[in-house]
N, C-alpha and C positions, 0 to 999 in steps of 0.2 A: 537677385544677382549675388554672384560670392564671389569674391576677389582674392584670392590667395595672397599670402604674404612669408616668404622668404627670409631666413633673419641672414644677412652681409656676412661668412666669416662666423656666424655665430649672433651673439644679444652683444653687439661693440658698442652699445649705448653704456652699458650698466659695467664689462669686462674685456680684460686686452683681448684684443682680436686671433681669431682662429686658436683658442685655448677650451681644453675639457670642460670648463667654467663658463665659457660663454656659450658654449652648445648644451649645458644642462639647460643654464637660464633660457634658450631659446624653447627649451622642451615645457619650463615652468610657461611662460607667458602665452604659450598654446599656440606657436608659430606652426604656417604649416608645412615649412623648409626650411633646412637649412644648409647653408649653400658654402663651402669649403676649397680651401686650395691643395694640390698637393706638387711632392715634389720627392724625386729621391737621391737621398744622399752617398756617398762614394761607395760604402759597400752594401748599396743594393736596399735597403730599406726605403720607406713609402714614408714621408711623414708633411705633416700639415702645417703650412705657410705658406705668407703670397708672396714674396719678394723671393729673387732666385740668392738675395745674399739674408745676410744676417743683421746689419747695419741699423736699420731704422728699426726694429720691435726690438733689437734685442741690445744686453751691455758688452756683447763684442759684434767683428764683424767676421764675414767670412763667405765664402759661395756655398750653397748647399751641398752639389756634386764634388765639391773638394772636402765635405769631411765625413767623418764617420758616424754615425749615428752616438755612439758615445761621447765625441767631441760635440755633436750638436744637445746634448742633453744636458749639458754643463751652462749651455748658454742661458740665462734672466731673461724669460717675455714677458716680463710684469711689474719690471720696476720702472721701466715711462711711463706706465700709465698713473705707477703711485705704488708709495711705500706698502701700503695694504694688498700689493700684489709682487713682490718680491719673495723672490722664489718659483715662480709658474714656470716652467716648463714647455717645450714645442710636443706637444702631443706626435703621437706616431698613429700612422694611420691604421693598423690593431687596437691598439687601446679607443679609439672613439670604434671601430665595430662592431667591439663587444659589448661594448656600452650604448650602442644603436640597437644589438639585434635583442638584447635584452629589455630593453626600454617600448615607448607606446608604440606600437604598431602603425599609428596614420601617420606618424611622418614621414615626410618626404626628403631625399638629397639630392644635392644639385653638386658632384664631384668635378671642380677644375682643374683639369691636367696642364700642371703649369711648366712640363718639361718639351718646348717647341720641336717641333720636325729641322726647325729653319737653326736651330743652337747645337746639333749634333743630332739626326738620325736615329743610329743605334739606339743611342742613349734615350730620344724618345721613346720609337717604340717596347725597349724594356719595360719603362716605367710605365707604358701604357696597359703594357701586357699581365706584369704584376697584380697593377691597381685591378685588371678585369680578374686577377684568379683568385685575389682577395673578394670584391666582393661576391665571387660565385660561392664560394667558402662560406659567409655568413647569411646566405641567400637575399641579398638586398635588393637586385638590381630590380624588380616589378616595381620598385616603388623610388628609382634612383635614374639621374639623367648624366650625358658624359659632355659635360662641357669644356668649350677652349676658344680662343680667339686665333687659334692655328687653325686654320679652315684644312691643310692638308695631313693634320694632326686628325680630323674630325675626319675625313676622309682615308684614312688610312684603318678605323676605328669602322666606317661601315662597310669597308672592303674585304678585311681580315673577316670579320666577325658577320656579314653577311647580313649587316640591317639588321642585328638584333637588339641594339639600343634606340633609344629616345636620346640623340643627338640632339643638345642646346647651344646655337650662335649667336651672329650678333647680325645686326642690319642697323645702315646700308651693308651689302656683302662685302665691299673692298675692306673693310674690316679684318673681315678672315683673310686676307694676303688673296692670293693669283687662282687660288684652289678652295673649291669648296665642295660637302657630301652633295648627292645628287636629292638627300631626302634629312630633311629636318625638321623637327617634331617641333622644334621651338625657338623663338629668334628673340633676344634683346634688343628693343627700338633705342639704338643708339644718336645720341643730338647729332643732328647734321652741323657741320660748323658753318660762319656767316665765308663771306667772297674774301674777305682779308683775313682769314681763318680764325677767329676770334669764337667764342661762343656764344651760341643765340639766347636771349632773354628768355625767352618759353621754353621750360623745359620736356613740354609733350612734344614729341613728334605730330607733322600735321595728320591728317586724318587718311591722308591718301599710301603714308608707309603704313598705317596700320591696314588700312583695305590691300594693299599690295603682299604685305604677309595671309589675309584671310586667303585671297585667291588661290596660293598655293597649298594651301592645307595646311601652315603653318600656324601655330600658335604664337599670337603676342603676347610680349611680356615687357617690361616696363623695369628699369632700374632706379639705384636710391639717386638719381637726382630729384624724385620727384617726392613733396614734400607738402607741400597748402593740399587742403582739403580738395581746393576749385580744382589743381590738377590731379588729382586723384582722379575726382568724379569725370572731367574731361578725358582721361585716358580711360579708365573704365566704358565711358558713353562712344569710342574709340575702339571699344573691344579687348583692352588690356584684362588677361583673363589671372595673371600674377604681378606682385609689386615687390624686388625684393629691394631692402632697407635697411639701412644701418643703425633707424630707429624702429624695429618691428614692434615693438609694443605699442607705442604711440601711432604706430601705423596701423595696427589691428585694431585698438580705439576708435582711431578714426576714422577707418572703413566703416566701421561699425554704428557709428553716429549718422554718417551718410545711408545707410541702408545698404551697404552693399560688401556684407558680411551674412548673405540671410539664404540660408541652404535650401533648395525645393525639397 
């Protein structure tokens, strides 16, 4: 069994998150994804972060769509995390593709389009439409998936484009809002929360959401809540066929100790 593993944004164990630096390191520790956010800014560029503002990674703040690409290149994602990172930069989503198409060939991307349907339209599908003539540009997409938690964002993606992506969601489906693809390659087993909506102890999902994804040809997948070795091997034994992680190295470890890192 081989367990694929994901690195979060990049190697966010070892360097600030979704930076050139943490998708090198992700390339060093022999991850076999690496999974990214994007978003674009006022005039029309593609660049990589999760938050729609500025606020939390960086030392100003600001919404992405309100500024220019040069106004967001000024911005510091690297001095919260420590001085030895002051000065990093938000990467632009060029710069990590050339740096993708030129790098090892068995990686894989997992691209989250973090511009919603439900936050402006238009403005969605530009940036959807971009982000697809980018990667057709650098030839990625055989080996790249188009993820979102906007189920009509994902849907608008295999309508246009006619199902030629590997579509990644999330489950349960109300997840993705009211609308979801009619076909998805891959689903993240999202915790279900308890009756008083708190979150449940166990971080696997029970074994009947991961049999409910098999039946429809769907691939499980597993996110970084899950961490002890025991649920590892319980989601694997489950069918979780990817684990992505904020600590991929120690995750690729210790898949690896369990046996379930070991290629036919």
């Amino acid at each position: 069994m081989y367990v694929e593993v994901a690195a979060h944004r990049g190697n966010v164990a070892v360097c600030p998150e979704n930076t050139m630096a943490a998708f090198r390191s992700a390339y060093e520790i022999g991850a076999d994804m690496i999974e990214l956010d994007l978003h674009m800014s006022r005039d029309g560029e593609i660049v990589i972060i999760h938050d729609d503002d500025l606020a939390r990674t960086a030392d100003v703040a600001g919404r992405i769509r309100d500024l220019t690409l040069e106004e967001l290149l000024r911005a510091d994602v690297g001095i919260k995390r420590g001085e030895e990172w002051r000065g990093t930069r938000i990467p632009t989503f060029r710069e990590f593709l050339e740096y993708a198409a030129a790098a090892d060939s068995r990686m894989q991307f997992n691209f989250e389009f973090k511009d919603y349907l439900r936050n402006g339209e238009d403005w969605a599908k530009a940036c959807a439409d971009k982000i697809v003539r980018m990667v057709d540009e650098y030839g990625l997409w055989e080996r790249s998936f188009v993820n979102s938690f906007d189920g009509s964002l994902l849907a608008y993606m295999e309508e246009k484009y006619d199902g030629r992506f590997r579509l990644h969601g999330f489950y349960p489906y109300d997840i993705l809002g009211e609308v979801r693809p009619r076909n998805l390659y891959c689903a993240c087993l999202w915790r279900r929360k308890n009756p008083d909506g708190t979150k449940p102890a166990d971080v696997v999902n029970p074994v009947e959401d991961f049999e409910a994804l098999k039946t429809e040809g769907i691939r499980p997948w597993v996110g970084a809540s899950i961490r002890k070795i025991e649920d590892m091997v319980r989601a694997a034994q489950y069918g979780a066929e990817l684990i992505t992680s904020n600590e991929p190295e120690y995750m690729i470890d210790a898949l690896a100790k369990a046996g379930l890192r070991v290629m036919e």
